[in-house]
N, C-alpha and C positions, 0 to 999 in steps of 0.2 A: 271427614278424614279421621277424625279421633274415633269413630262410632267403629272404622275397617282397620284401625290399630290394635281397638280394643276385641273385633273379632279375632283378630292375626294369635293376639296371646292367647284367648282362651282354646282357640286351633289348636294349637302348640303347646299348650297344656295336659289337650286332651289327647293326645299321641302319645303318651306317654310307653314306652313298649311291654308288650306280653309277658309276663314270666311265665318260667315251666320249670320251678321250683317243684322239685318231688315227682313231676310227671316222669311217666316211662315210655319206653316203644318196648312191646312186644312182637315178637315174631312168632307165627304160629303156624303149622300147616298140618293142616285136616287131613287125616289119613282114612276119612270113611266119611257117609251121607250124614251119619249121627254129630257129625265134628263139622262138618256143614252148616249145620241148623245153628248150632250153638254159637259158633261165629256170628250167624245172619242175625240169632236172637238179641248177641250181645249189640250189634250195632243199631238193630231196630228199638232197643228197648234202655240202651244206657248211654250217657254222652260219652261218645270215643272218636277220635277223626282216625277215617280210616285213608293210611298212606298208600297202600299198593294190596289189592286194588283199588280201586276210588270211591268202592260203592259193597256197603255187606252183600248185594243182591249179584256180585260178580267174582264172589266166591266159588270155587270147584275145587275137588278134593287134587290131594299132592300140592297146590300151589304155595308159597309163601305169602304171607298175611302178614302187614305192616300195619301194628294198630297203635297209636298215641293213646293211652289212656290217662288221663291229669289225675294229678294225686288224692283226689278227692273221691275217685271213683275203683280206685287201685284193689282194695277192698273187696269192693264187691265184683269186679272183675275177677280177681283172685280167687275168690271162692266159690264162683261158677266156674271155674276154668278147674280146682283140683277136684269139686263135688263130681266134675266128669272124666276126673281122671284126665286131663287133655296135658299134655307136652308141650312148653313153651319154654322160648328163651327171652332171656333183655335183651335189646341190641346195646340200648344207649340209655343211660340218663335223658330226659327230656333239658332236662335244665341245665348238661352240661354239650349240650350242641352248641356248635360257635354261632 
């Protein structure tokens, strides 16, 4: 009994919730094949979750591109994104989503 008590607190511990302190959502949409790539590359090659669509390999140009990028990675997301010239906006603070 003490051994599935003492499971229960370290459970409950470790749930502790996510922060997204500093993260962002960007929104993006690729106006050409070239704006394509550079989306797919950023997802295949940097940690980002991608919100809409679900997957960098379901990218097509004109769509809108929901991408979470965490603050750690803002950076260099950043500077692939103006090295190409590409057009984005915030949507949101990551961190101040309810």
């Amino acid at each position: 009994m003490k051994v599935l008590l003492l499971l229960g607190l370290v459970a409950v511990a470790l749930c502790e919730p996510t922060k997204f302190v500093g993260d962002k959502v960007l929104r993006l949409t690729p106006g050409s094949e070239e704006d394509v790539t550079i989306i797919r590359e950023i997802g295949h090659r940097i940690k980002v979750d991608f919100w809409k669509p679900d997957s960098p390999d379901l990218v097509t140009i004109g769509m809108n591109v929901d991408l979470h990028v965490p603050a750690a990675q803002l950076d260099m997301v950043f500077t692939i994104l103006q090295q190409s010239e590409f057009e984005m906006n915030t949507v949101q603070r990551a961190g101040a989503l309810p």
